[in-house]
N, C-alpha and C positions, 0 to 999 in steps of 0.2 A: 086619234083622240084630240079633241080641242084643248088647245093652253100649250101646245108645243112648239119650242121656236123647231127651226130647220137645223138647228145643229144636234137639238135632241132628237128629233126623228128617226136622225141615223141610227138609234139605237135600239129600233123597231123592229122585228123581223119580218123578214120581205123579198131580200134584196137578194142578187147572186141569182138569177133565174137560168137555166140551164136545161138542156135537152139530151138524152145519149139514147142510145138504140145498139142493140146486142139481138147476132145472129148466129148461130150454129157455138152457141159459148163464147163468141168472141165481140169484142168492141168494134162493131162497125165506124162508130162514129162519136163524137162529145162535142159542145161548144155552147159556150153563154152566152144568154142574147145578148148580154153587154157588145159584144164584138160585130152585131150587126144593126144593133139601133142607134150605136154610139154613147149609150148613157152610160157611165161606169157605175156598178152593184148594179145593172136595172133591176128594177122586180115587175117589169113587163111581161107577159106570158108568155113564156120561149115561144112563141110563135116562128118567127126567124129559125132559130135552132132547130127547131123541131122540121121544118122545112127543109131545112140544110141535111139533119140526118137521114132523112127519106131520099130526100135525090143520092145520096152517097152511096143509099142503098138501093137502090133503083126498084124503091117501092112506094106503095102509098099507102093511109089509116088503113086503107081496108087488107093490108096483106098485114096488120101487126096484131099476133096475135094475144096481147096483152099490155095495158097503157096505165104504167104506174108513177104512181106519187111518192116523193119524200119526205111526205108528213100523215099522218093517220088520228086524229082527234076520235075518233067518233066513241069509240070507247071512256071517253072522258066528259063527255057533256053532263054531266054530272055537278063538274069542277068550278064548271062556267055560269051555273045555277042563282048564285048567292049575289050576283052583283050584276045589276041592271046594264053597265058597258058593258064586261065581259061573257054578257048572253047574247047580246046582241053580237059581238063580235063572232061568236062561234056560231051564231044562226047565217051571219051575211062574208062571212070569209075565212071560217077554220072547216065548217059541218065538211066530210067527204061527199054529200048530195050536191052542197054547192060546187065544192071543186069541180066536179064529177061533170055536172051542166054546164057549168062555164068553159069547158074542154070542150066538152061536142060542142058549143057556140061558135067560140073561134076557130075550132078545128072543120066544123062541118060534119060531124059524123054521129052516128049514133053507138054508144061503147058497149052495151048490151053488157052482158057478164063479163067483157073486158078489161075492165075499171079494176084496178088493186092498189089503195091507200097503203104504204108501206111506213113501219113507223122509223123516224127520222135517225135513229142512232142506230138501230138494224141497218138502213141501209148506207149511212158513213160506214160501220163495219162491214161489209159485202163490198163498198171499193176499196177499201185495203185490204180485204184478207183475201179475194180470188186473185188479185193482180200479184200478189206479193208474190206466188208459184210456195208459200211456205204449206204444210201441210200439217203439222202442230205447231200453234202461233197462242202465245195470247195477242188480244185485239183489243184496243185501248180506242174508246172515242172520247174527247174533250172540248166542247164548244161551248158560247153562250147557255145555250140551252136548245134543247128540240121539244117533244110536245109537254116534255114537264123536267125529264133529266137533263143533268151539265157534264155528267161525265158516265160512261158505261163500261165494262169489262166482261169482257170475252173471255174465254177458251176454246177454238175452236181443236178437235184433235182433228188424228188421222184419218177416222170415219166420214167426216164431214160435220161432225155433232159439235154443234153449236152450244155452252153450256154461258148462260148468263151468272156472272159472280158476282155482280154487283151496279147498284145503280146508286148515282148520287142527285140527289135533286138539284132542280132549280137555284136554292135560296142556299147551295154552296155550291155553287158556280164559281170553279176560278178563272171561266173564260171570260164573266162577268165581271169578276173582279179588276183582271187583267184590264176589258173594255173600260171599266168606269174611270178606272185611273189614266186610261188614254184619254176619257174625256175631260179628265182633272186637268192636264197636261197639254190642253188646249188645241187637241189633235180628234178625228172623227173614230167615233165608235164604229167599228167592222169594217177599219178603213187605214185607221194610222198606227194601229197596234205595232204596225212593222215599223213604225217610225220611232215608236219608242224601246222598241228592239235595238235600232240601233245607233240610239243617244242612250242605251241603258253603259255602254263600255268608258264613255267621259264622263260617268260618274263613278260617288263612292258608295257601296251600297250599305258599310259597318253599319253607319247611326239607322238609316229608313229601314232596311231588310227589318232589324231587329223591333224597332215600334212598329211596324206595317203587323207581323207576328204578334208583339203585345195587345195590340189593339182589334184586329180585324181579321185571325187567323191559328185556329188554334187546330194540334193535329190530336190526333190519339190515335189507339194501337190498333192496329190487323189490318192500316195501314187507309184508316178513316181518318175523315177533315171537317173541318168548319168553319164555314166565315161569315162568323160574326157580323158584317160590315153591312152584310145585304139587308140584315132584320131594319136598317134605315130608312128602308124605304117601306113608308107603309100604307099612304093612298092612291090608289090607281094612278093618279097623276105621276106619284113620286116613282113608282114602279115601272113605270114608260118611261120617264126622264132621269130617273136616278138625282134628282133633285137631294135627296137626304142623304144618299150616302154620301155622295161631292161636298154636302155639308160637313157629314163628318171626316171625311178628311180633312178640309179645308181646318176646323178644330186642331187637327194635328201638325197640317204641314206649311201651314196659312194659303190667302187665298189662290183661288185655280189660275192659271194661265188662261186668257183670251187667245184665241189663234194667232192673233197678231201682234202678240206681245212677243218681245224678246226672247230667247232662252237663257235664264237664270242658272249657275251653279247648281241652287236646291231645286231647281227642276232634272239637270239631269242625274241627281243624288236620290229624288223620288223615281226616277225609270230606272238606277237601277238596282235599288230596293225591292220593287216592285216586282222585273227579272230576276232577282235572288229568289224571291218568295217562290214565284211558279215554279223555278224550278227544285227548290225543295222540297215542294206540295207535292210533286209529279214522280220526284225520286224515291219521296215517302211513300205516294200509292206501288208504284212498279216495285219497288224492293220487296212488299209483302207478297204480290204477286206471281213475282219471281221465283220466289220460294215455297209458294204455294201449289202452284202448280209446277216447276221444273223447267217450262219453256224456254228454251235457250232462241226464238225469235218471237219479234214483235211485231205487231202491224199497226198503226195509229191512222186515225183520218180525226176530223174535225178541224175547225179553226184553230185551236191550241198546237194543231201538229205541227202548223207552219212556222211554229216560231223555232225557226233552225238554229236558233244560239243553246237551246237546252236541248234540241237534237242530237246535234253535234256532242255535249255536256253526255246525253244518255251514252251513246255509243264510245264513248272514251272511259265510262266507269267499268264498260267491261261485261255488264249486268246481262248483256244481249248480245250472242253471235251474231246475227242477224237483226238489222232493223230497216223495214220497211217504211216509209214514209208515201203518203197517196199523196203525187204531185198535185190534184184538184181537191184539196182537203177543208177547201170551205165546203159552203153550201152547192156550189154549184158542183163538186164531185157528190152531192148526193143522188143527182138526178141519177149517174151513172151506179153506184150504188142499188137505188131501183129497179134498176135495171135486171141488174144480176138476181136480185132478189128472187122478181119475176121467172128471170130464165131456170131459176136453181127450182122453182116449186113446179115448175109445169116440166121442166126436160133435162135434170140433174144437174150435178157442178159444172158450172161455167169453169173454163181453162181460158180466160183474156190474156194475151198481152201484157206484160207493165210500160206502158209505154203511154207518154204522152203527147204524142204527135197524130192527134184525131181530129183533128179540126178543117176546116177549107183549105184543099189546093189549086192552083192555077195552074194554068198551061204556058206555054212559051207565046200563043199568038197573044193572051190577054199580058202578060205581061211588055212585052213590046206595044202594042196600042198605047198601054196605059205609059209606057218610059217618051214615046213620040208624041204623047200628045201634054206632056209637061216641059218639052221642049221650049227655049227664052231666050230673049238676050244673052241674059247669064245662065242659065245650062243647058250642056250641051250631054246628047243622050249617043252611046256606042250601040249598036245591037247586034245579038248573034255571036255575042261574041265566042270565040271557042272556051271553056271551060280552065282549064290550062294558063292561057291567056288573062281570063279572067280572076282569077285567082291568083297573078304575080303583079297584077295592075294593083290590086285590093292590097296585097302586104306592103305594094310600093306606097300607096298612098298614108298607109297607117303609120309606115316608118316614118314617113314625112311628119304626122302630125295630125293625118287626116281623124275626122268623127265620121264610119261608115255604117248606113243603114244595110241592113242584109236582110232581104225577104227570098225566102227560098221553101220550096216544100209546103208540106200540112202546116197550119197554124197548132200551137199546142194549147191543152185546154189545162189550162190551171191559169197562177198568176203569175209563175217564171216563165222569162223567153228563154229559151234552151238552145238558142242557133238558126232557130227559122224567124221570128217576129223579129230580130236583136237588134241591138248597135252596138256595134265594135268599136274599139283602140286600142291602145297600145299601151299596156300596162305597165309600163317601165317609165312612162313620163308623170315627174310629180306635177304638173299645171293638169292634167288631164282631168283628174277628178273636181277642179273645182269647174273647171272649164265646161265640163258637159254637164254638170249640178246648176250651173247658175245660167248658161244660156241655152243648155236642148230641154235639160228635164224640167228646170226651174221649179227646183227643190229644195229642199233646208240643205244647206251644206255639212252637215257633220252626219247623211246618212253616205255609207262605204259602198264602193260595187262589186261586183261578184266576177272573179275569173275562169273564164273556161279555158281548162288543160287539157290534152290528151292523154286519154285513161294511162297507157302504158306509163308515162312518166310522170302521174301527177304527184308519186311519194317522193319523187327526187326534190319537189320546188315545195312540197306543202306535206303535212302530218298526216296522210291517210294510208291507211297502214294496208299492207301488200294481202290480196285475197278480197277487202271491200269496195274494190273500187267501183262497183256497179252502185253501191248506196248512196255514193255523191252524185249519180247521174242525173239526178234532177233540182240543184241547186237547194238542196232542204238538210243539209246540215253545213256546219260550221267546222272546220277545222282549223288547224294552227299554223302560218305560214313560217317554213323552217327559219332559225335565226338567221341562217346566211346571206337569205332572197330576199329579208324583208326591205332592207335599203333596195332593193334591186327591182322590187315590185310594188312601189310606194301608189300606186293609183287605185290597186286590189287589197292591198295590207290595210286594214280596221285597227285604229288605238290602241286598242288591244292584241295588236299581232295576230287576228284572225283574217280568214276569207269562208266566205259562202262560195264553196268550191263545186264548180261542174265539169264532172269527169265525161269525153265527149269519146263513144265507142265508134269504130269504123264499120261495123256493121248496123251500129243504127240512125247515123246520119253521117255518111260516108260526104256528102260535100264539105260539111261544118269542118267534119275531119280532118282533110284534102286541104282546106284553108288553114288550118292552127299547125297541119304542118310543116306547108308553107312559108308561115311565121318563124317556126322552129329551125326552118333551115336559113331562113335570113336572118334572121337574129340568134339564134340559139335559146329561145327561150317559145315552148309554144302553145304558147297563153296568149289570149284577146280579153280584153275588159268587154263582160257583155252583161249589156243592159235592156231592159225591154224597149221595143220599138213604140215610145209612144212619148207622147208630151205631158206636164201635171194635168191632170182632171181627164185626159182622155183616155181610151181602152186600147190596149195594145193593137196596134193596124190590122187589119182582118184582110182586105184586099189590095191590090197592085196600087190602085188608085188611089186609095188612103196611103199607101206607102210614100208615092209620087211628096202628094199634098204636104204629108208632113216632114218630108225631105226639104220642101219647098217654104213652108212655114218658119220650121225649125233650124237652129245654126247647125243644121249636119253638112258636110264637103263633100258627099255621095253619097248615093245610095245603091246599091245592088238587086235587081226582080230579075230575080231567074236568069238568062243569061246576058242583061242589059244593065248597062251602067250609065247613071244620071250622075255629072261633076257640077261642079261648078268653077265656070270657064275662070274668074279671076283667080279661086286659089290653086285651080289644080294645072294650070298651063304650065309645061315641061321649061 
């Protein structure tokens, strides 16, 4: 739409492009172009992705026997009638004709009755509820918005039967809301949301929770919502930009933060206001839910899933034996989502995996190429090393002080690095957090990092209680670091005495393992501070050679690809 700066755009939908492919029920493969074009959210046409999951699967278009979409309008051109942009827009980039054509363009192929537009909250719920392995779940989806809803609910029972309980529009969207007030907040729409996750805990949320509610939020019973706040925006322009409703908050809370302004006290008093809200809104839906149908598990996907501090908040009330979180719960786990869809209409329940390690892997030759040809002055590349070896170099260096990149294995496909994209330290130094915030990640300093433990002993150091520790495996909820460690683990501990805890199994990434507990026997604590492998504005490293680069770029002291180690010769010489 013309009249939009570049900071509102982002709040466009687009972005997060994505590719997955599912074979015999299972997840072959998942990854976002972001990860091979380099553009972080692209909304380039997974092309890349979609390449990567064919070779994985050592097939081509023409052995796939169905190529679907995570969005389906066609049923709705109706909606798009009344206003001269938005017909044009569904004629030149919603209609499923055009999707449809513009796929065979870049693909090359012709899709024939292969083509399935899938509609966008069906399949966010299809990637969490096959991966989840639950078999009666309710299924909760929460994001901006898809082709008209902002939030859905499921029942799926034991049969398979899918029963829709409920749909909330658009224009009560609390992912919207959520977004707008990150755009208040001087942070990007479907981008910094997690930023104001976590500057919501330096704030106080009494006074905003409670006006955020009087003004822009109102609930009612069977466990319905409203907000108010969106009715602001009411010309096509203001509806793309959010233009009126930023006004009206700005009425309430004075004006918005510019990106580059300070952080103000009432800015982090509005995030976490704002976090009160959601997760009232979200406890208000699930409780009616919960008792509406009996399920004692959940499965959630969308944008709103990932905000792990009300994750954490759900599964501590107790509400849910069981809660599943889809580690790619934006947009790009929709592709995957589709997926399943597909598979489930043409050849029964899909049985995936929950697992997020689908993405590219490397071999040992590309990996040593790529460690020997970043070879310098100043660093200096081991290869070959034996594993073992490997592995006692790594804990030596972290005790030291070292910041270590770790590229090992599949890339994972979400927005957490789980042990293969990561950077490591050493979560018992207080300088370490601001150290790796201000010179690898070059981030706002008051966002916290996330520790990975080893599952067997993660309730000894942190609040996760004995029987769930497979639910923190993918860093999407939040627990409470016990009072004794918190001085002990000041790099991972959040102002709040929290961590975004990842519990790391030996059966499902038996190296990550084999390192933390490594740690554990040289220290007695066996936890790494791990962060995603990547610098601000960039997308988590995808290959060796991106690993190389921004080991090289960035103040990291090594890196690790597979079984070669890159130092650097001034700070690591013995």
């Amino acid at each position: 739409m013309p009249g939009l700066t570049e900071f509102e755009y982002s709040a466009t939908q687009g972005a997060d492009a994505a590719a997955a492919l599912v074979r015999g029920g299972q997840v072959v493969a998942a990854a976002a172009q972001e990860r091979f074009d380099r553009v972080k959210h692209s909304s380039a046409f997974p092309l890349d992705a979609v390449r990567f999951c064919l070779q994985a699967a050592r097939a081509s278009m023409a052995d796939v026997a169905t190529v679907a979409h995570a969005f389906s309008y066609g049923d709705l051109r109706a909606t798009f009638e009344d206003d001269d942009f938005y017909e044009k827009f569904y004629t030149e980039a919603l209609s499923p004709e055009v999707n449809r054509r513009e796929a065979e363009r870049v693909l090359g192929d012709d899709f024939g009755g292969r083509y399935l537009p899938v509609e966008h909250h069906l399949a966010h719920a299809a990637s969490a509820y096959y991966p989840s392995g639950h078999r009666d779940s309710l299924v909760v989806v929460s994001d901006g918005l898809g082709e008209r809803n902002s939030a859905t609910i499921w029942h799926w029972s034991e049969d398979g039967t899918a029963d829709r309980l409920r749909e909330v529009r658009a224009i009560n969207s609390v992912g919207l809301l959520y977004g707008i007030f990150t755009m208040y907040l001087g942070f990007r729409f479907a981008d910094g949301e997690y930023k104001v996750m976590g500057l919501a805990p330096w704030g106080d949320p009494s006074r905003t929770a409670r006006q955020i509610m009087d003004r822009f939020v109102e609930l009612e019973p069977e466990g319905e919502y409203r907000i108010p706040l969106l009715l602001h925006d009411v010309t096509a322009l203001e509806k793309e930009s959010h233009r009126g409703t930023i006004t009206a908050i700005e009425e309430v809370f004075g004006p918005r933060r510019l990106p580059a302004d300070p952080i103000e006290q009432r800015h982090r008093d509005v995030a976490a206001g704002v976090q009160a809200v959601l997760q009232l809104v979200q406890l208000h839906v699930l409780s009616h839910f919960r008792e509406l149908t009996g399920s004692r598990a959940i499965a959630m996907a969308g944008g709103v899933a990932l905000n792990c501090a009300f994750n954490g908040t759900l599964l501590r009330t107790g509400l849910f034996e069981q809660v599943y979180v889809q580690p790619a719960s934006g947009d790009d786990g929709a592709a995957l989502g589709a997926a399943l869809v597909a598979f489930e209409r043409t050849y029964g329940r899909p049985t995936p995996d929950s697992t997020a390690l689908l993405g590219p892997e490397f071999d040992d030759e590309e990996c040593r190429v790529a460690a020997r040809a970043a070879v310098a002055d100043d660093i200096v590349a081991e290869v070959d090393l034996d594993e073992a070896v490997l592995i006692d170099e790594v804990v030596r260096l972290i005790l030291a002080g070292a910041v270590v990149g770790w590229f090992n294995g599949r890339m994972e496909f979400g927005p957490r690095a789980l042990g293969n994209r990561s950077i490591l330290a050493d979560p018992r130094r207080s300088d370490m957090r601001e150290r790796i915030n201000r010179l690898v990640k070059k981030r706002e300093s008051f966002r916290p990092f996330a520790p990975a433990v080893l599952a067997q002993q993660a309730g000894q150091f942190f609040e996760v209680p004995t029987g769930v520790e497979r639910q923190f495996r993918e860093m999407l909820l939040v627990a409470h670091v016990r009072d004794n460690y918190r001085t002990a683990l000041p790099a991972v501990t959040h102002v709040d005495g929290t961590a975004r805890v990842q519990t790391v199994f030996e059966d499902e990434n038996p190296r990550f393992w084999r390192l933390l507990a490594a740690m554990g026997r040289a220290s007695g604590y066996p936890i790494l501070l791990n962060t995603s492998f990547n610098v601000a504005g960039q997308p988590i490293v995808c290959t060796p050679a991106e690993a190389a680069e921004t080991f090289r770029r960035a103040e990291l002291d090594a890196v690790v690809m597979g079984r070669n180690l890159l130092t650097r010769r001034e700070r690591t010489e013995r």
